[in-house]
Every structure is written in C-alpha cells, then in structure tokens.
N, C-alpha and C positions, 0 to 999 in steps of 0.2 A: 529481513532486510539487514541484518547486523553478519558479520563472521566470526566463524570459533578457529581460533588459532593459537599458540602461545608463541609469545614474545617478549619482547623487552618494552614496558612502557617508559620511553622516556622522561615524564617528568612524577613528582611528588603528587598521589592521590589526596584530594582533603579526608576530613575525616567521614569514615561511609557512615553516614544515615539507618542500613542495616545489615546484615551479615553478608553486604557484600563489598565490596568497593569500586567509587566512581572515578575512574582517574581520566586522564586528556592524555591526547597526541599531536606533538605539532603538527600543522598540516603544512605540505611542502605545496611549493609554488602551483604545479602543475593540480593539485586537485582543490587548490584554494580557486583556483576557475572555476570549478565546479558551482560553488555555493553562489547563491544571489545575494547574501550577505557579505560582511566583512572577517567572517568570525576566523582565527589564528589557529584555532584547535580544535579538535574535533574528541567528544568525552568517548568512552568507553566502558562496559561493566567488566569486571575482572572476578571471577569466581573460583577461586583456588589456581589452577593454572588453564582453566577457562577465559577465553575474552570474547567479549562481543564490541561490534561497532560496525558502524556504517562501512559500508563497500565501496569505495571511490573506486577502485584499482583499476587499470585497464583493461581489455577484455581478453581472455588467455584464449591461445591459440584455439582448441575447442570450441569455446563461444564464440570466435571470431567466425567460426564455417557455418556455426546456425545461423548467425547474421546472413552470411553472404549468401545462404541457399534460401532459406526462409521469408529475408528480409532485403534482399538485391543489394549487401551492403556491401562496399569497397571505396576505395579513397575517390575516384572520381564520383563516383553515383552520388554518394557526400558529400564531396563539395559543391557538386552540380545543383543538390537538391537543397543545401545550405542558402546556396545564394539566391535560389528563385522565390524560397520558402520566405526569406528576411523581404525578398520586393513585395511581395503579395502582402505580408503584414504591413508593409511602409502607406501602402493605399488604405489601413481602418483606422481610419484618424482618428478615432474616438477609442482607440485599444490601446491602452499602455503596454507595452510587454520589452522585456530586454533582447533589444532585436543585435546586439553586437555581442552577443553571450552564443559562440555555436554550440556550445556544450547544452544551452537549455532547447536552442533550435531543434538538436539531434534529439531530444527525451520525446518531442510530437511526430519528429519524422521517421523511428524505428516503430513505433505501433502503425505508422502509416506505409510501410514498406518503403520507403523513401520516394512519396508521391508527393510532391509540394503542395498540390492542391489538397488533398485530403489531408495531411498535416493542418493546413491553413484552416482549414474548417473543425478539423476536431480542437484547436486554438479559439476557435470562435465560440462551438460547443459547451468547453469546460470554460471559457468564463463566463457565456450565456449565462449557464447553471448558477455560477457563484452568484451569478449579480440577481435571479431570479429567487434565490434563496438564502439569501442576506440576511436572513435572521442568524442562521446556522454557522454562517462560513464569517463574516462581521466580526474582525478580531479574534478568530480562532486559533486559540497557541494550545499545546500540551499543559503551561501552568494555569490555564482556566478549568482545565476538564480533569483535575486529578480524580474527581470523585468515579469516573467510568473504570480507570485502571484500578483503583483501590478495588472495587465491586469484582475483577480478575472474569470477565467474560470475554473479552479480547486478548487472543497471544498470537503473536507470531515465531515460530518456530526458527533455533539460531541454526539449523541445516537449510540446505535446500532441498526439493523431489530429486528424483532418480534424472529429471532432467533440466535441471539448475533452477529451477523452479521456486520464488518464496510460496512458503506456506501460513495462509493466515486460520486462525483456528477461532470461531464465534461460538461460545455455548449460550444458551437460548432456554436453557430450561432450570435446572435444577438450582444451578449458580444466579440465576436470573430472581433477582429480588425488587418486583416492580414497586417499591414502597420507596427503595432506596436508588432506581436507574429509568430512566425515560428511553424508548425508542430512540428518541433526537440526540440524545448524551451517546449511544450506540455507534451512530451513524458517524459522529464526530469522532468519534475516535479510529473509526474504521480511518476516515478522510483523514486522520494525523497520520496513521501507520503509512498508507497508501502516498502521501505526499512524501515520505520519508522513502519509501520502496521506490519513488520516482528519480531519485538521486542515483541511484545505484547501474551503471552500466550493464552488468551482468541480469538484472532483473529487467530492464529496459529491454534486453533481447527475447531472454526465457520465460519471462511472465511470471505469474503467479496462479496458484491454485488456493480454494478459502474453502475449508471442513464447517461446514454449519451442524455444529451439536445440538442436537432438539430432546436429549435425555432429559425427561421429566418434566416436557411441556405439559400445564395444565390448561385446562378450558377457561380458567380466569387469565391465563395469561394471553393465549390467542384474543382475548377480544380486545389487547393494546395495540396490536395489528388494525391498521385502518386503509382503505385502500387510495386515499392521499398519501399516505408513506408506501404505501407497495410503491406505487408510480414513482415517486422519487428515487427511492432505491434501485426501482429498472430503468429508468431515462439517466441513473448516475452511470452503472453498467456499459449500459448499449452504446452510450453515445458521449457520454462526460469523462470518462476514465483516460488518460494516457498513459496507461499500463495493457496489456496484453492477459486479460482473465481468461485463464485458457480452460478451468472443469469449478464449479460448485458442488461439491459432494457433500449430501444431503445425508448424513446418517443419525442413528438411535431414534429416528422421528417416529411417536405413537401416531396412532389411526388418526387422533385431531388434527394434525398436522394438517391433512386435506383440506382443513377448514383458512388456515393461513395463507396455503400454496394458490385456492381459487379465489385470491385477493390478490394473485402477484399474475397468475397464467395469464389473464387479457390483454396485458401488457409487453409482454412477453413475444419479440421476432423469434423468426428460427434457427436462428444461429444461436443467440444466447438460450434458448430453451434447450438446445440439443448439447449443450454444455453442462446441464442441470443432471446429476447424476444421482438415483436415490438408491441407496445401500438399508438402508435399515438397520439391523446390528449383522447381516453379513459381512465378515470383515475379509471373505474370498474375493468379493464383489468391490471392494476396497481396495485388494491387494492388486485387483486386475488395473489399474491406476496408478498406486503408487505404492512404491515396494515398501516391503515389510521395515527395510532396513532405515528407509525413511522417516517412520513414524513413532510414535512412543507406545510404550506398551497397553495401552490403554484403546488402541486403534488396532490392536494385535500387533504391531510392530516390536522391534527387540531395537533402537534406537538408544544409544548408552551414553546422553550427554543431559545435563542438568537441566530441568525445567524451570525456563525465564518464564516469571510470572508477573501481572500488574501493576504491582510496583517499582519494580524494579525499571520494565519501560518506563514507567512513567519517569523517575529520576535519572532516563538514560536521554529520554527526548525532552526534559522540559530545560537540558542545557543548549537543548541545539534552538531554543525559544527566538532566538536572534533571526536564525533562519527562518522561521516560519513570519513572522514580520515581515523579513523581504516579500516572501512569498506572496503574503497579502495585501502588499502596495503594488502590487500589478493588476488590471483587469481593465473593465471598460468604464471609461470616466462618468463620476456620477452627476444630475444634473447641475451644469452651475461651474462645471470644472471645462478648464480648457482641453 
C-alpha cells in the first residue's frame, strides 16, 4: 500500500526510532480530501534512497483503462453513481457515514463496478461486520496492536504484482509464536493494512493479492484455528472487504494444512474458493500468477528492493493513528444514540 520512489522529502525527519527514518510530507489540498481525518501530513519511511508511503496520487493513464473496462468507470458513470449512491445511504438513518466525501463514496463503488445499489449494500455489509464484532474493531488503531507487527507475521510488499496489484504476505508457521500472538491480534492487523490499502486509488482499481505462508505449521498450532474464526475470516472476504481480493496463494503448506483448510471450505462460495490457489513450495506454480520480478527471492523471485518488516509498518501506520479514529467514528449508531 506504500510507494518506492526517491524524492525530495520536504520537511525535517525526527529522530528514527531504528535504522530507518520516519519523516512527513505535506499533503496538498487535493489529497487532504482524501482522509476523513484532519491530518496536514502524511509520514513516510525513507531507507537510504528508498521511500515508502501511502499512495494518494491520481490514477495514471494505464489504471485509468482498467477502471473503465473492468470497472465501467468514466466521469459520467461517476458522477451518476456518486449521486444515487449518497441518496440510498441518506434513507439508513441509523448509519453514520460521510456522505459529502465522494472520494470515500468512490472506495465502495469501484469494488462495486459503479452499481449504486451494490455499493449501498456492501456499505451496509462492512459496517454490519464492524458493529457485529465490536470486540475486535472497538478502538482499533495501529498504536494499540504494536505487539502483532513486532511478532513480523504480517508484510505488505512496497512493489505492486505484475498487475498493479498490493501484495500482502501472512506467515502462519515458523515466525508464528502462539505464546506471544493470538489469531485475533492477526486478523487486526490484517484490518489495519487493508483499511490503509483502501486509501489508495490505484489498489481501489487493481486489488490485491495476499501469500499465506504455512512454512513450518505444526499440529499444536492448527488446533488455534477454530471454526468461529474460519467464518469470520470468510464472511470478512466474501462480503465485508471494500477492496477487490483478487488470488489467495496458499504456499509451503505441510500435509496438516488440510486439517485448517476443512475449517474454512464450508464456508466458502465459489468465487472466493476458486481464488484459493495452493502452490506448495512449487514456485513454477507461483510464477504462473505472479512474476518472478514481483516477488523476493525467497518466493523464487529476484525482486531487488529492501524488505519492509514489522516494525517499521508499524512506526509508519501508527502516525497515520488520527486517521484511523476518523475511520472509527463512522458506522451504525449504537443503542441510545441518535
């Protein structure tokens, strides 16, 4: 969800925390609409002459043609589906959401192909979800869950696939220390990257792809798998995501692995199953997916850019903490509220 570029950061880094540095960007008029916050600046990590940081920018010529062939996007269909999208929300009187923000209108109506209806409902959807599991989502910012990043199971990759694609990377086995990380700590974190990936115009169009590592899953760790967290995990998928999950690739998983998966299959439409891709350690079978060039060498790829690891997210998103606040004062009014 971030980009690697080199540039000139405008202002004064503080001091980095670890051998990297956190600095800011102002952010200019036109992408300060973006946020449902108030926030001036947007931080970035700087790695030698590496940067990463959120992707506001508009969408380049290229992603602008998968919109329009994929996603029926063009300035009328836009506007058209803006305005009917905001009436349908004006009738759920019991739904807060920022209905004068079309920049957040457009994040539910490009996963919806610009159908106001099915936008309005996948609106309904993901805050069902939130309000249905309010233990989890209830003041969920980046600086409550440093302990998931520190643990380094969750990364998201600062390239895209071969076809503008984020890449989010879950390992599940070997790095997986159930003494020190809970399933629930997992799933939050995913929910931070993903709400962060929803910002981003270019990942709004192209989607995302997510590598689930199962190198070195044991038989004591499958049995933290329960099939109340299957369901949630696939009714988050199917129905609660406003992103575009377009392949799960399933590699390094041992034979146990089968013991996890027939906790998630029952659950499981066929679209989202037929996105389920299991590789193993074939990394041909990998490559037929997503290029070599894409990946880090570890995936058999030959990818030649520094690997962003868990903390470092974590000290890149727990600036943007303001934003997630907004984030979380939307949804459907609790009992007692007007």
């Amino acid at each position: 969800m971030f980009r690697s570029k080199k540039e000139k950061i405008k202002e004064k880094p503080p001091v980095p925390q670890h051998s990297f540095a956190i600095e800011y960007m102002k952010v200019v008029d036109s992408l300060a609409a973006t946020m449902l916050s108030d926030m001036e600046k947007l931080p970035v990590i700087k790695l030698g002459d590496f940067t990463l940081q959120i992707e506001l920018d508009d969408l380049s010529p290229e992603v602008e043609e998968i919109a329009r062939k994929e996603l029926r996007e063009n300035p009328d269909t836009k506007k058209q589906a803006i305005v009917a999208l905001r009436d349908l929300l004006k009738e759920e009187k019991d739904l807060r959401v920022p209905l004068d923000n079309d920049i957040w209108l457009t994040r539910f109506l490009r996963p919806c192909k610009f159908y106001p209806e099915s936008a309005c409902q996948l609106i309904k959807r993901y805050y069902a979800f939130k309000r249905k599991h309010a233990d989890v989502y209830d003041g969920l910012l980046p600086s409550k869950e440093k302990n998931i990043f520190e643990q380094n199971i969750l990364t998201v990759q600062p390239n895209r696939d071969q076809l503008g694609r984020r890449i989010l990377i879950i390992e599940l086995g070997k790095k997986w220390k159930t003494d020190k990380v809970c399933l629930d700590e997992v799933f939050k974190g995913a929910v931070l990257f993903l709400e962060a990936a929803m910002l981003e115009p270019e990942t709004q169009v192209c989607g995302a792809v997510v590598i689930f590592d199962m190198d070195g899953l044991s038989l004591s760790q499958t049995t933290k798998f329960t099939p109340a967290f299957a369901k949630r995990i696939v009714d988050w998928l199917q129905d609660s995501v406003p992103l575009r999950i377009k392949n799960i690739h399933i590699v390094n998983q041992p034979y146990i692995f089968k013991m996890v998966f027939a906790l998630f299959k029952p659950f499981l439409r066929e679209k989202l199953r037929n996105r389920i891709i299991f590789h193993g350690t074939d990394r041909k079978s990998l490559h037929q997916h997503m290029d070599p060039k894409c990946l880090p060498e570890c995936y058999g790829g030959s990818l030649d850019l520094p690997r962003i690891d868990g903390p470092q997210w974590y000290d890149l998103l727990v600036m943007c903490d303001k934003e997630y606040v907004a984030i979380n004062s939307y949804g459907y009014n609790k009992k007692g509220e007007l």
